[in-house]
C-alpha positions, 0 to 999 in steps of 0.5 A, a space after each residue: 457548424 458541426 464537425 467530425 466525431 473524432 476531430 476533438 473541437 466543439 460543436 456549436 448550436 446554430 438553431 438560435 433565431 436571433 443573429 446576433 446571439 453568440 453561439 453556446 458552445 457545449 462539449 461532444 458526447 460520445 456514448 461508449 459501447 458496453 461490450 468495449 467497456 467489458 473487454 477493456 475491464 477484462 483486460 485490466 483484471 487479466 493485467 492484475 492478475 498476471 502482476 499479482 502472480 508475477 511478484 508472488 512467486 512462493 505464493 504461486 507454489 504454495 496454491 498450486 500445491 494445494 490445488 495439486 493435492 486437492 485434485 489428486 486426493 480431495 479434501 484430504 490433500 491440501 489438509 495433509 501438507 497443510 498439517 505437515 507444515 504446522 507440525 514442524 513449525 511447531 516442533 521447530 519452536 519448541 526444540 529451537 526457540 531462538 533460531 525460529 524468533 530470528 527466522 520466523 516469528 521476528 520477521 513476520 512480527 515486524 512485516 505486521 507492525 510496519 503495515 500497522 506503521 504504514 496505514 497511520 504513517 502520514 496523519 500521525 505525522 502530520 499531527 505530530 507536526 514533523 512534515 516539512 513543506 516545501 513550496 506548498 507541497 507536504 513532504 512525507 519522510 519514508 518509513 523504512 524496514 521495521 524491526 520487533 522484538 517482543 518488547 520494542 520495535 525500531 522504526 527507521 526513517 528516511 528522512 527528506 532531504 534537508 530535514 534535522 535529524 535527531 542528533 543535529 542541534 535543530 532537531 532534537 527538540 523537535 523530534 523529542 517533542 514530536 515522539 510523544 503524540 507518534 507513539 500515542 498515534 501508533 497505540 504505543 507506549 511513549 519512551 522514557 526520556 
């Protein structure tokens, strides 16, 4: 009994001599062509491509500018608004020290430390035992926008629905007992109580 390439079913093995052995069913395998492999991978990474230029718009600019320059001038091109930028970041630091921690060194300290948050988010949790389980599956409360400065950092949780959060009866202890192994996992100082 053999059916069609695409039907889905099984295909049993009927070459057997003794009849009443049961037949021995075993999966159809279909052998993929390579070049259906290629275009199928070339069209993933062309998708990729288009979403990662799609959700990077400045990023878009800033390379198409670059590239514009090299075009136009050579090497020297993308050397000279490169040069530009860094000059005013700088003279903005020196002149106005205040107004460039709030704008740029701020956000760019807490967009560093909340994917250093993120990366150890869940082990660090789970070993400071502050995930919930609910029906067997691990509930993971979401870290949201981290703030720095230049000596702490505040890090928002959405807790899961649920959970204690620190100023409730339930939770304090908890949380206080669970804080000292988050900062040792994050390779931060504990705070003092």
């Amino acid at each position: 009994m053999k059916t069609t390439a695409f039907s889905g079913q099984q295909l049993a093995q009927i070459d057997n001599s003794d009849p009443f052995a049961a037949p021995v069913w075993r999966s159809p395998v279909y052998h993929t062509p390579g070049w259906v492999i290629t275009i199928v991978q070339l069209i993933r990474a062309i998708v990729a491509v288009l979403k990662f230029l799609a959700r990077h718009p400045l990023l878009d600019l800033e390379i198409a500018v670059l590239v514009l320059a090299w075009r136009l001038a050579g090497w020297t091109g993308p050397v000279i608004p490169t040069s530009a930028v860094t000059v005013i970041l700088i003279g903005w630091r020196v002149r106005w020290p205040a107004t460039f921690a709030r704008f740029i060194s701020s956000p760019a300290r807490g967009r560093w430390r909340r994917w250093h948050y993120q990366r150890h988010w869940l082990a660090v949790l789970t070993i400071a035992r502050l995930l919930p389980v609910f029906r067997g599956q691990v509930l993971v409360p979401v870290l949201g926008k981290v703030r720095s400065t230049r000596y702490t950092d505040r890090v928002p949780v959405r807790l899961v629905s649920g959970q204690a959060p620190p100023t409730s009866p339930h939770g304090p202890r908890t949380w206080r007992t669970g804080s000292a192994p988050c900062c040792a996992g994050f390779a931060r100082p504990v705070p003092a109580s």
